[in-house]
PDB file of N, CA, C and O in Angstrom, chain B, residues numbered from 101:
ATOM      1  N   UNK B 101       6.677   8.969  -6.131  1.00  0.00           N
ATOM      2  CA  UNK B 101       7.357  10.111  -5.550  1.00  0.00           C
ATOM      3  C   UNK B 101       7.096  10.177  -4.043  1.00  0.00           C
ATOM      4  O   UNK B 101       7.990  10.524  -3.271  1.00  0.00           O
ATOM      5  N   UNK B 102       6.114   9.909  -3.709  1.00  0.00           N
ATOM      6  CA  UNK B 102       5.748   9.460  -2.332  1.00  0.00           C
ATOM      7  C   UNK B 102       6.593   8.963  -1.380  1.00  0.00           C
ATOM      8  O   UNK B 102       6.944   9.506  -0.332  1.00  0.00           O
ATOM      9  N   UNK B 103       6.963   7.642  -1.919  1.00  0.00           N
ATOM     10  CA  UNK B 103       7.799   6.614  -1.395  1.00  0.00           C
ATOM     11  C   UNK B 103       8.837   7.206  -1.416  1.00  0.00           C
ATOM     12  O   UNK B 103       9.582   7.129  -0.439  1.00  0.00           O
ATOM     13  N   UNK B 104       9.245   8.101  -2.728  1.00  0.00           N
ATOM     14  CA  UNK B 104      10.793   8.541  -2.092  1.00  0.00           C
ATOM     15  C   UNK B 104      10.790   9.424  -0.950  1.00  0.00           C
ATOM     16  O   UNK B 104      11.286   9.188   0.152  1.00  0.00           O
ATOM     17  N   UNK B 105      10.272  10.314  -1.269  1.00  0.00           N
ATOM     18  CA  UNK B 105      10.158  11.714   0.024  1.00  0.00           C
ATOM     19  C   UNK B 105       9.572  11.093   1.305  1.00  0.00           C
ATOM     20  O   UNK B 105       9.260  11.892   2.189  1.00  0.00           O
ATOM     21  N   UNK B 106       9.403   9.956   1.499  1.00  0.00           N
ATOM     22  CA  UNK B 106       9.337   9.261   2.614  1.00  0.00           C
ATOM     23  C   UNK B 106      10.793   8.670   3.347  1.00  0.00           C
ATOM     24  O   UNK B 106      11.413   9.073   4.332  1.00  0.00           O
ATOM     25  N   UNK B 107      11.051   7.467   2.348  1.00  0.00           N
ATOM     26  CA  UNK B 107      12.641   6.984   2.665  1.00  0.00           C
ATOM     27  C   UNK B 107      13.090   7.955   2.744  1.00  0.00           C
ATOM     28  O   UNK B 107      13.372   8.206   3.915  1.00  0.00           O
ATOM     29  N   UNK B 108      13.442   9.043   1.787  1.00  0.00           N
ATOM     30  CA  UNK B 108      14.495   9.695   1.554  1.00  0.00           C
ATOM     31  C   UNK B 108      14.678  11.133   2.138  1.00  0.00           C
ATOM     32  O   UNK B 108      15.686  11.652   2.617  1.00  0.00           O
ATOM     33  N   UNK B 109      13.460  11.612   1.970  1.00  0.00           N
ATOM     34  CA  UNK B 109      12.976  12.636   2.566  1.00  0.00           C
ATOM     35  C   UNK B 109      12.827  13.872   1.615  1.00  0.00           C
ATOM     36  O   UNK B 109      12.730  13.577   0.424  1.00  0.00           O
ATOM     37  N   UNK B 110      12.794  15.160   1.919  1.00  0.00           N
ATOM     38  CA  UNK B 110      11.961  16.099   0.566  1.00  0.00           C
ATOM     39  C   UNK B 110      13.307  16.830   0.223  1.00  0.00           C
ATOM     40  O   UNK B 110      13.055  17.747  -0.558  1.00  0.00           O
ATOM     41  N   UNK B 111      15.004  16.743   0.600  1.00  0.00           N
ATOM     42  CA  UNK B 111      15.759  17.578   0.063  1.00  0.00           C
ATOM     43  C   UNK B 111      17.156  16.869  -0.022  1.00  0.00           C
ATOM     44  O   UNK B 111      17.236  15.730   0.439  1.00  0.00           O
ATOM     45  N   UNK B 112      18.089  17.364  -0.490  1.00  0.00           N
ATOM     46  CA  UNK B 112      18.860  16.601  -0.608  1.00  0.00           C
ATOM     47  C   UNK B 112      19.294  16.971   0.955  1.00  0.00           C
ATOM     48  O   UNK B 112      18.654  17.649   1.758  1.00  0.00           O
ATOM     49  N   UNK B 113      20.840  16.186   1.173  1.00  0.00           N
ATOM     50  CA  UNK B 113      21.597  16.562   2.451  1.00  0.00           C
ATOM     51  C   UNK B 113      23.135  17.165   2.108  1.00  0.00           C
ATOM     52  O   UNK B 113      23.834  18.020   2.652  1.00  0.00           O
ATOM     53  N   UNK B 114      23.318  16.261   0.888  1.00  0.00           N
ATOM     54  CA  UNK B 114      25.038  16.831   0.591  1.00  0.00           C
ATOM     55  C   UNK B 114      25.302  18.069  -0.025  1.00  0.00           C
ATOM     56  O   UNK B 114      24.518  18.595  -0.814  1.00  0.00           O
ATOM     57  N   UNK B 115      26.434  18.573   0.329  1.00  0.00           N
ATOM     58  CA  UNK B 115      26.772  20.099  -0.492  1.00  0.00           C
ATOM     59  C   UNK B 115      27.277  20.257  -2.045  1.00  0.00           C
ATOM     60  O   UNK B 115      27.044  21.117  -2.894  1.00  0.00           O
ATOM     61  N   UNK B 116      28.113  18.996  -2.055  1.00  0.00           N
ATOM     62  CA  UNK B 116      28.844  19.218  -3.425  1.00  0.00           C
ATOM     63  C   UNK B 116      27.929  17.850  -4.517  1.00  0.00           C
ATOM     64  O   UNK B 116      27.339  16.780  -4.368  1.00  0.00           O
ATOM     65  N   UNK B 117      28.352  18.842  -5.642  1.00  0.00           N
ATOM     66  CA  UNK B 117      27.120  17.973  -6.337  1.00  0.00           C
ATOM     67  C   UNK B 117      27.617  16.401  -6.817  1.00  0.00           C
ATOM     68  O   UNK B 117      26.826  15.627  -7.356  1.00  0.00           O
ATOM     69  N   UNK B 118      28.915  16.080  -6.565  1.00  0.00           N
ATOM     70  CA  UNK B 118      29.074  14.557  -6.517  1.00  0.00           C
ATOM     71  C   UNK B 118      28.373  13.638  -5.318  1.00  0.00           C
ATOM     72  O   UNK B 118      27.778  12.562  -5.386  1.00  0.00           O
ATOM     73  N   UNK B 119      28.665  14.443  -4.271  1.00  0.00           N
ATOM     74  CA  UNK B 119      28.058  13.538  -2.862  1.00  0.00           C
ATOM     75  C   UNK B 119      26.336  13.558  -3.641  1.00  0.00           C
ATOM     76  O   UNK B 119      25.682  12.595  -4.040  1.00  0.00           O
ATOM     77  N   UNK B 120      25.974  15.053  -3.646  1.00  0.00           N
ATOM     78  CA  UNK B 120      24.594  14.740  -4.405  1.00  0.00           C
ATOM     79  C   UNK B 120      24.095  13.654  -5.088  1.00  0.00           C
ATOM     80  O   UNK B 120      23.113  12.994  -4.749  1.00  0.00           O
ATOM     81  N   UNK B 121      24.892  13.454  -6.204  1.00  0.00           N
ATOM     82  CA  UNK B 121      24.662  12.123  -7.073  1.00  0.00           C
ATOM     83  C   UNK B 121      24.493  10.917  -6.134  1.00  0.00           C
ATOM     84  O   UNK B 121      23.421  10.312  -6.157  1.00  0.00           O
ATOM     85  N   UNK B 122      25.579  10.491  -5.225  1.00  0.00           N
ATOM     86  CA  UNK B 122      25.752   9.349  -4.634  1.00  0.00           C
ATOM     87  C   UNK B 122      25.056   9.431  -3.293  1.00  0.00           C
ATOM     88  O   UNK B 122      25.541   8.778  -2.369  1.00  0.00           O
ATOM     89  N   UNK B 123      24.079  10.088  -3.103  1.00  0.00           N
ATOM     90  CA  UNK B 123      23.104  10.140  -2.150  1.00  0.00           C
ATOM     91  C   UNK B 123      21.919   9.611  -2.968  1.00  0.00           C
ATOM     92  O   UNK B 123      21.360   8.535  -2.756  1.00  0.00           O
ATOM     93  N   UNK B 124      21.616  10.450  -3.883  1.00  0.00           N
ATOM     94  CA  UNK B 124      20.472   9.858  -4.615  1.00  0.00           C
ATOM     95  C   UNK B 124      21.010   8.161  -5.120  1.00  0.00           C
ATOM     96  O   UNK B 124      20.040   7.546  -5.562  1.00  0.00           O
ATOM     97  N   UNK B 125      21.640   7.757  -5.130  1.00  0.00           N
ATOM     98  CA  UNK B 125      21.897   6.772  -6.036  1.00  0.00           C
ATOM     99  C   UNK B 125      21.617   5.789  -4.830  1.00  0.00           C
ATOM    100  O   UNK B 125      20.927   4.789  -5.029  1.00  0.00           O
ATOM    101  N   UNK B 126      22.084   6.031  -3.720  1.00  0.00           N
ATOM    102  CA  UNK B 126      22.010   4.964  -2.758  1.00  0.00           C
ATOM    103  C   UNK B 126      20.176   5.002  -2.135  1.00  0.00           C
ATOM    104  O   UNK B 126      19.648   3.989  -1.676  1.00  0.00           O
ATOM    105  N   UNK B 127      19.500   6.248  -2.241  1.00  0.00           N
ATOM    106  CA  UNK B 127      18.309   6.492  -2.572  1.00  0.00           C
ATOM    107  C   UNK B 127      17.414   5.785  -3.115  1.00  0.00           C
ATOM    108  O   UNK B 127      16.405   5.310  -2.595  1.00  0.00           O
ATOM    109  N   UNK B 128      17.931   5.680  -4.599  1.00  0.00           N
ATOM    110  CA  UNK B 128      17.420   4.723  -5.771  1.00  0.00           C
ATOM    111  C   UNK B 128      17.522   2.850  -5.372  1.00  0.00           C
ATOM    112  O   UNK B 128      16.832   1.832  -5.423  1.00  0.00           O
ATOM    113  N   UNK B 129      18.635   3.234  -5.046  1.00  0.00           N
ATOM    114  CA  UNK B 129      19.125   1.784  -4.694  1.00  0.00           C
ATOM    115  C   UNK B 129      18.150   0.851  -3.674  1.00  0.00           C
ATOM    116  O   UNK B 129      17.775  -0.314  -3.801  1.00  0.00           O
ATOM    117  N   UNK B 130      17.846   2.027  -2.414  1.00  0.00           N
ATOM    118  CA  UNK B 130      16.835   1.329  -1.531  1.00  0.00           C
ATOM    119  C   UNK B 130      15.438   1.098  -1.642  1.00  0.00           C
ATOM    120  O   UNK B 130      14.733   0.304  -1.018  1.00  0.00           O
ATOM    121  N   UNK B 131      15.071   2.123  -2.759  1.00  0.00           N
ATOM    122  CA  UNK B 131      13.964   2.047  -3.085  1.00  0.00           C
ATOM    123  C   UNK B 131      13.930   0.975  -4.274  1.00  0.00           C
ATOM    124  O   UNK B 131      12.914   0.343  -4.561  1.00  0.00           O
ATOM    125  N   UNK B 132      14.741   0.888  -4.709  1.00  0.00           N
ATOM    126  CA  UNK B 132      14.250  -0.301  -5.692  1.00  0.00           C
ATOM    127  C   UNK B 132      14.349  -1.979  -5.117  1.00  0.00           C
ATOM    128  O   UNK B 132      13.806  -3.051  -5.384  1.00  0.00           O
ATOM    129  N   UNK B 133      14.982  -1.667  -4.545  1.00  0.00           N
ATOM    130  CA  UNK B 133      14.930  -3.010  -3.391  1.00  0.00           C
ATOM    131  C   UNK B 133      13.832  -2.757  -2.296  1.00  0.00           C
ATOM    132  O   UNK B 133      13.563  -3.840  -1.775  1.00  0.00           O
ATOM    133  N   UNK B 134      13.079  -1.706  -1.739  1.00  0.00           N
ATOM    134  CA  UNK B 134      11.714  -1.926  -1.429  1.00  0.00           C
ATOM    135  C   UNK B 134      10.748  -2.870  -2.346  1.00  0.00           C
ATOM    136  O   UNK B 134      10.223  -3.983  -2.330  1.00  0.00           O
ATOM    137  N   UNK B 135      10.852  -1.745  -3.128  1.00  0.00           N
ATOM    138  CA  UNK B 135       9.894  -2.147  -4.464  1.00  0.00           C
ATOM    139  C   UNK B 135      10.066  -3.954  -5.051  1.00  0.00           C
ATOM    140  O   UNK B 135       9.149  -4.713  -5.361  1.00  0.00           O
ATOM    141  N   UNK B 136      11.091  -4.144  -5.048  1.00  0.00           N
ATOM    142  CA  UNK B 136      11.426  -5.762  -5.407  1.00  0.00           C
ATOM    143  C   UNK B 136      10.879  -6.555  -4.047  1.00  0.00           C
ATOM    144  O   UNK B 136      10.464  -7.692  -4.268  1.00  0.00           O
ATOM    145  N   UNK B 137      10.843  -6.234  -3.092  1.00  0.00           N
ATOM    146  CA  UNK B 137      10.339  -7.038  -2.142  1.00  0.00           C
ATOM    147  C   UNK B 137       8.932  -7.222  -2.200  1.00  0.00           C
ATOM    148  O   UNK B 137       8.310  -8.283  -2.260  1.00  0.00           O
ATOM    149  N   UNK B 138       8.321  -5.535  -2.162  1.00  0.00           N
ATOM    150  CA  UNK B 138       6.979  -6.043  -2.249  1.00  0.00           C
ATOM    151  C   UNK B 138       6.455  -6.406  -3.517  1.00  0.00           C
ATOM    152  O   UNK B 138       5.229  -6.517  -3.546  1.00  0.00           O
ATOM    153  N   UNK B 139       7.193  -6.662  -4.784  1.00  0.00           N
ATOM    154  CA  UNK B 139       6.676  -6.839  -5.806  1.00  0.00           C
ATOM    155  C   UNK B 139       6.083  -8.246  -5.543  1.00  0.00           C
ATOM    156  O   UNK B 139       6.727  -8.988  -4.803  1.00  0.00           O
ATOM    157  N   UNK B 140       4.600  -8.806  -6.221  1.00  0.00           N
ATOM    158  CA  UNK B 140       4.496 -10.292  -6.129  1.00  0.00           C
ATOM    159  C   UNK B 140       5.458 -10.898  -7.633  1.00  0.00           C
ATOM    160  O   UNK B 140       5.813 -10.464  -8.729  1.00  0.00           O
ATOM    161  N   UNK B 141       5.551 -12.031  -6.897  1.00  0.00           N
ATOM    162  CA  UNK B 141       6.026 -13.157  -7.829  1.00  0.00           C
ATOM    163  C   UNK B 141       5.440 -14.075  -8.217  1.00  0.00           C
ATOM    164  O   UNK B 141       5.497 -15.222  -7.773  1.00  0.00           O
ATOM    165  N   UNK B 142       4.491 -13.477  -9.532  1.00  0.00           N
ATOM    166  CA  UNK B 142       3.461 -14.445  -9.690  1.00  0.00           C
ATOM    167  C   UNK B 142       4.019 -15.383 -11.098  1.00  0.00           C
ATOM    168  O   UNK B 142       4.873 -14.892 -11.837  1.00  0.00           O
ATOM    169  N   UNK B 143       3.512 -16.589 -11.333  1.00  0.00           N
ATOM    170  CA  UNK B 143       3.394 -17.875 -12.157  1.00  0.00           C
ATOM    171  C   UNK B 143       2.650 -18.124 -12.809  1.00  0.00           C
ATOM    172  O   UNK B 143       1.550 -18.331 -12.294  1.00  0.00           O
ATOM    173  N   UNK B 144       2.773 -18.263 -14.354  1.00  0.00           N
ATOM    174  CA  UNK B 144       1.634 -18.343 -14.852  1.00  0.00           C
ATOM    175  C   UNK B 144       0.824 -19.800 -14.532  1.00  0.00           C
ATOM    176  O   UNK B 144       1.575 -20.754 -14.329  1.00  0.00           O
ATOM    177  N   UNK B 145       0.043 -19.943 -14.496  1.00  0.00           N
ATOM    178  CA  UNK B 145      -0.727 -21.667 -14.558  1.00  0.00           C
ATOM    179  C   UNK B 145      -1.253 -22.310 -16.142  1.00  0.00           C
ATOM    180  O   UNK B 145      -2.034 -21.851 -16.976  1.00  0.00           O
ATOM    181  N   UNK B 146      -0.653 -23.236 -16.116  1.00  0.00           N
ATOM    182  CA  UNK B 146      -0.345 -24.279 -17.221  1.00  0.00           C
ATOM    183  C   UNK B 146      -2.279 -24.977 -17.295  1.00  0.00           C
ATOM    184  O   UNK B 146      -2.657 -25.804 -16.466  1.00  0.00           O
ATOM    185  N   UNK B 147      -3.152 -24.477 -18.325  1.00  0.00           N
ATOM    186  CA  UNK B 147      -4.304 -25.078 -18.674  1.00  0.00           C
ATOM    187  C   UNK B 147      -4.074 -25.824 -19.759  1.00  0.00           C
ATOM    188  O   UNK B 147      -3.690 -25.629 -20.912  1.00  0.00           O
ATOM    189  N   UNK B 148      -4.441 -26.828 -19.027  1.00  0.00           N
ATOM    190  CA  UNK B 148      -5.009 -28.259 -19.422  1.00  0.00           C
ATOM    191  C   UNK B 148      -5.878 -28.481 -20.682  1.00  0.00           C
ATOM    192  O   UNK B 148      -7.042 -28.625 -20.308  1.00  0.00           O
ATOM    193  N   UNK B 149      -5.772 -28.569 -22.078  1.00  0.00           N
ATOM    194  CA  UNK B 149      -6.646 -28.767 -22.920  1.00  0.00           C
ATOM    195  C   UNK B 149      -7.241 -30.385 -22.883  1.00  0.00           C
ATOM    196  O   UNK B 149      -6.544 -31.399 -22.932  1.00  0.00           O
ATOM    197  N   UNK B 150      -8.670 -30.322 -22.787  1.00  0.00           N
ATOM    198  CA  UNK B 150      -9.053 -31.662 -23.367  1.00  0.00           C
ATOM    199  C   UNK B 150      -9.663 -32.009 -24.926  1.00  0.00           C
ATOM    200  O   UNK B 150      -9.928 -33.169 -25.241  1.00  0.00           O
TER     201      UNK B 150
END
């Protein structure tokens, strides 16, 4: 919640409650593409049995 009220900030901006929706959505949108960036991309590693 942090992260949003940061990007996004603590209120909405639009009047009618469709723009509403499609504010948040583009909202969501950037934040989840934050989030995918800093996510790591980790690999598992393949052990070797002897």
């Amino acid at each position: 919640m942090a992260c949003w009220k940061t990007l996004i900030g603590t209120r909405l901006r639009a009047r009618s409650f469709s723009a509403q929706k499609t504010e948040v959505a583009i909202g969501v949108a950037a934040l989840n593409r934050l989030l995918s960036v800093a996510r790591p991309h980790s690999v598992r590693k393949q052990v070797k049995s002897v």
